[in-house]
N, C-alpha and C positions, 0 to 999 in steps of 0.2 A: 504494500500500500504506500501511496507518496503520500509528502506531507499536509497537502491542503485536505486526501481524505484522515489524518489520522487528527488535523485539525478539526474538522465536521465534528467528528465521532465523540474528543473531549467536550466540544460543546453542545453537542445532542445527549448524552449520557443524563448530566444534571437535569433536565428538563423530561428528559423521559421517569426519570425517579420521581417530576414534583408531580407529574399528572398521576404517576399513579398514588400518589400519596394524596390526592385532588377526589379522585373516585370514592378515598376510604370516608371522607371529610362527611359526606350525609351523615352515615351511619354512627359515627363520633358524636359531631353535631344532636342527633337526635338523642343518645343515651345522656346526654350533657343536659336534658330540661331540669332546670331549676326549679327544686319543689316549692310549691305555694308556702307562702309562712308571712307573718307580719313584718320581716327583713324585707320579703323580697319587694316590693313595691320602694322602699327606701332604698335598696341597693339599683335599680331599674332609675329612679327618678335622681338620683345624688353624685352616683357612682360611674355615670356616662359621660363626663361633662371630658374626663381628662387621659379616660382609657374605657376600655370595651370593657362590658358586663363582663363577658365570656374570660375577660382573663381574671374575675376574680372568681369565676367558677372554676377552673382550673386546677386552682393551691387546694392544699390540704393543710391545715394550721391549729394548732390546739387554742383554747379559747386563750389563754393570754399570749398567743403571738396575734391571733386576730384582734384583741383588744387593743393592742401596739401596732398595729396595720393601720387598723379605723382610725385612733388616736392621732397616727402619721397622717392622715388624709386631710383628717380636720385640721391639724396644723399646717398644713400646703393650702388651706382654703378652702376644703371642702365645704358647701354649706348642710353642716349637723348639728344640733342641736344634741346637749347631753343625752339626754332621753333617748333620743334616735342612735344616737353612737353605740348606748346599749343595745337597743332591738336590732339593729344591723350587728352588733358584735353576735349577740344569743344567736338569732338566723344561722349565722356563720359556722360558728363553734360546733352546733346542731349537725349541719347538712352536711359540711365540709372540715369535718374535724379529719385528722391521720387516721389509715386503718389501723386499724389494732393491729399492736407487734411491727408498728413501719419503723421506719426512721425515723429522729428527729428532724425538722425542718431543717435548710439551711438559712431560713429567714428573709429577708428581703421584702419590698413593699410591691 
């Protein structure tokens, strides 16, 4: 093979990878719905302004690193109100705590 196809080939490789990781994305997507709870409406209405819902579905966090998340948020501006900082922490802690037996988090907001 000459160079311009083994040129093609490195730049088709990554792209052939992202679609098919594009294809799995529904079926992720879909096991990802966030259960109903009194957070969820505050994380939906508060939690968009600065980064997607979806990443803070994502984490797994035990209730005092989500406590230190939310807390992080409000102080970057988030608009929360104590009371709300709670009920989005509880929501959190609840739905998306560590499975049992995980790892500790490495933390990060």
């Amino acid at each position: 093979m000459h160079k311009v196809g083994l040129t093609i080939m490195a730049l088709a490789l990554p792209l052939i990878g992202a679609g098919a990781m594009a294809q799995q994305a529904p079926a992720t997507a879909a096991a990802a719905t966030p259960p109903p709870g009194p957070g969820l409406d505050l994380i939906n209405e508060r939690c968009g302004f600065c980064h997607t819902t979806g990443q803070v579905f994502q984490k797994r966090r035990s209730e005092a690193e989500w406590a230190a998340t939310v807390q992080g948020m409000a102080d970057r501006g988030a608009e929360v109100s104590p009371e709300e900082i709670k009920t989005i922490t509880a929501y959190l802690a609840k739905n998306y705590a560590p499975a049992p037996g995980a790892a500790p988090s490495a933390g990060g907001r």
